[in-house]
C-alpha positions as CSV (number, residue, x, y, z in Angstrom):
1,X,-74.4,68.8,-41.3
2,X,-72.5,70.1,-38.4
3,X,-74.4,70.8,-35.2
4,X,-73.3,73.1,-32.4
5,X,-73.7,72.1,-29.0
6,X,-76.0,74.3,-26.8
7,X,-73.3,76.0,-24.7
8,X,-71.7,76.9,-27.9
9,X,-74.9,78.6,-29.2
10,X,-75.9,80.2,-26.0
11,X,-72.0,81.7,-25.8
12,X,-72.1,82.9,-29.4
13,X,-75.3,84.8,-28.8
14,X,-73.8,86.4,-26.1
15,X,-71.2,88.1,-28.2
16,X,-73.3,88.7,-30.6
17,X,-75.9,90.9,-28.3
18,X,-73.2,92.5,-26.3
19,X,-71.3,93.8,-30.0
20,X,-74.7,95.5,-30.7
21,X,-75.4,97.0,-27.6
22,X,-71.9,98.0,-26.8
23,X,-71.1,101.8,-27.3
24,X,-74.2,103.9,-25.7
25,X,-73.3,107.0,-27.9
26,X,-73.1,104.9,-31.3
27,X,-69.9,107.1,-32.0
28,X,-72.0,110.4,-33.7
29,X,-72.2,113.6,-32.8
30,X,-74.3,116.7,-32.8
31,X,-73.8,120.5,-31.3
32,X,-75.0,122.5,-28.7
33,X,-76.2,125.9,-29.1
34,X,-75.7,128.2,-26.2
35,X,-77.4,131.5,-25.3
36,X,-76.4,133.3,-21.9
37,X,-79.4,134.6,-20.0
38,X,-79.3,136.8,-16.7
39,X,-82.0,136.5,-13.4
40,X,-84.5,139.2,-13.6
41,X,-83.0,142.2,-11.2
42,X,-80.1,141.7,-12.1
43,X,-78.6,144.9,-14.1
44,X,-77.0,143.8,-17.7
45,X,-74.3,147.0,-17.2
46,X,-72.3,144.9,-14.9
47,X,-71.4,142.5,-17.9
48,X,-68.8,144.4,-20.5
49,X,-68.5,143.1,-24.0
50,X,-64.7,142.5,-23.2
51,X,-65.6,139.4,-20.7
52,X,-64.8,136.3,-21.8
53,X,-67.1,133.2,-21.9
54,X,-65.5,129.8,-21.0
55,X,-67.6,126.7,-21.8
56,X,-67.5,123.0,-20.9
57,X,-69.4,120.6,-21.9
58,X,-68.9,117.1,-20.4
59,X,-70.6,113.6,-20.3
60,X,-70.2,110.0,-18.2
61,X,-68.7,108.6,-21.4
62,X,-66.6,111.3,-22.8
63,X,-63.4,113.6,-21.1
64,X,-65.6,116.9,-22.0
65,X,-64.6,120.0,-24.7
66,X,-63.9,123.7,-23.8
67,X,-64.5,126.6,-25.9
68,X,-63.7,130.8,-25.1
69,X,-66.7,133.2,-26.6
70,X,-66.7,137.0,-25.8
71,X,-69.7,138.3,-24.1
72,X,-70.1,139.9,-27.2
73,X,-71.3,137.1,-29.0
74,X,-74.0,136.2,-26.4
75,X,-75.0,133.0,-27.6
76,X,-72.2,130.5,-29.1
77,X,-72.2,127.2,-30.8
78,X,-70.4,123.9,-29.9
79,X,-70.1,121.9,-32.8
80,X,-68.9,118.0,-32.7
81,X,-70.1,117.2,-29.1
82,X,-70.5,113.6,-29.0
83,X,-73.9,112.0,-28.3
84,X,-75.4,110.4,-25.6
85,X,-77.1,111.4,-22.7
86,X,-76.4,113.3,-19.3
87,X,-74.4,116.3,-21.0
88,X,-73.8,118.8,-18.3
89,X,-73.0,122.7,-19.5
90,X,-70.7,124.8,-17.4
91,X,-70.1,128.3,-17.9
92,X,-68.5,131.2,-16.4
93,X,-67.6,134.6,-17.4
94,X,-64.1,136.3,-16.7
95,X,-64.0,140.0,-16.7
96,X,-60.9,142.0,-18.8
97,X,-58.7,141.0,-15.8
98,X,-59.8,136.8,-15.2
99,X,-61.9,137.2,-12.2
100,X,-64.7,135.2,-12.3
101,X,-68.1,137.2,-11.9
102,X,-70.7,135.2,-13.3
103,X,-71.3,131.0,-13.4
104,X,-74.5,129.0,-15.3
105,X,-75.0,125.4,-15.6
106,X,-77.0,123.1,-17.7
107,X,-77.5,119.3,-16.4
108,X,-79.3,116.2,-18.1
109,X,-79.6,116.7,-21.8
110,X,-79.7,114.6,-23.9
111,X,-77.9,115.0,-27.5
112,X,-78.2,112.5,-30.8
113,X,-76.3,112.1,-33.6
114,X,-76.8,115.2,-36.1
115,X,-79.1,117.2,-34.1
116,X,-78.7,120.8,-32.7
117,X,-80.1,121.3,-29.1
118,X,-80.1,124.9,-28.1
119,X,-79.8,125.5,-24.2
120,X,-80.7,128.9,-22.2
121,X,-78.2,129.3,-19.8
122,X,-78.4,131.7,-16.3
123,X,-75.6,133.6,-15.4
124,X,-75.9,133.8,-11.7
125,X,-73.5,137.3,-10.5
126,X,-70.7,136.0,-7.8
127,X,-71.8,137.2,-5.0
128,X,-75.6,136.1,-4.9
129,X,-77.4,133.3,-2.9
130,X,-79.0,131.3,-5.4
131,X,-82.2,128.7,-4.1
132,X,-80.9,125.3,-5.5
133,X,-84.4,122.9,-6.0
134,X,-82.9,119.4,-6.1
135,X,-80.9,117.9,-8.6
136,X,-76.9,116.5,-8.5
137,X,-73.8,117.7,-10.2
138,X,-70.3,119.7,-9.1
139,X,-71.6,122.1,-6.5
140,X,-70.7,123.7,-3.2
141,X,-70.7,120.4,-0.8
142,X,-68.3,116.9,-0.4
143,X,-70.8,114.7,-1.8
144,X,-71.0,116.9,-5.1
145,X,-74.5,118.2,-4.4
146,X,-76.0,122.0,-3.8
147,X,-76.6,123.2,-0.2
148,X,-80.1,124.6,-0.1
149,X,-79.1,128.0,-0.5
150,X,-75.7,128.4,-2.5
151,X,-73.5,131.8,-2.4
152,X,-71.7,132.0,-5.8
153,X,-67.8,131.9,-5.1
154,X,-65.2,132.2,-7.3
């Protein structure tokens, strides 16, 4: 009978705990069901049914996916997202001539492999200060976090 040496062994289970760890999202996928919601006060006749929705969805372990909806639709599903956690939502909405007039974002959530999250989004108008309570992501400063009160730009 063969015996390994202990330095053998000890490598060996090494590799074989980092090839079943490896891979956070385990390679599945789910979707993420999106419905577009507005501020109260805010009046819905400034939206037309013409403007376009763009959505991203990205993650720390995946380039992100885009997809176009019409207003019209008002709540859109995004299908073969992959899973893991930290998904962050973006969305703005172009009226019929591509200015931007509305933006919504979605941090944190976490999707696994065959499920279907769905996520309220609100549309903040361009042109109103928003109160920001904590959190990280793209916003309006360097350091890629909100100022306390943030104006919507385009």
């Amino acid at each position: 009978m063969r015996i390994f040496p202990p330095h053998r062994v000890a490598v060996l289970s090494c590799i074989v705990i980092l090839l079943f760890s490896c891979g956070g999202g385990g390679g599945g996928s789910g979707s993420i069901s999106i419905t577009l919601e507005l501020p109260r006060g805010v009046d819905p006749s400034i939206l037309s049914p013409d403007d376009r929705i763009v959505v991203r969805i990205s993650g720390p372990d995946f380039p992100g996916i885009t997809r176009e909806f019409s207003r019209s639709v008002a709540r859109g599903t995004i299908g073969d997202v992959p899973e893991g956690n930290d998904r962050v939502i973006k969305v703005d909405e172009y009226d019929s001539g591509g200015d931007l007039i509305a933006r919504g974002f979605a941090y944190g959530l976490q999707l696994r492999d065959g499920e279907d999250t769905s996520v309220p989004v609100v549309m903040v108008p361009k042109g109103w200060v928003v109160t920001i309570a904590g959190g990280k992501g793209p916003g309006d400063s360097p350091d890629g976090t909100y100022a306390r009160d943030a104006l919507l730009n385009g």
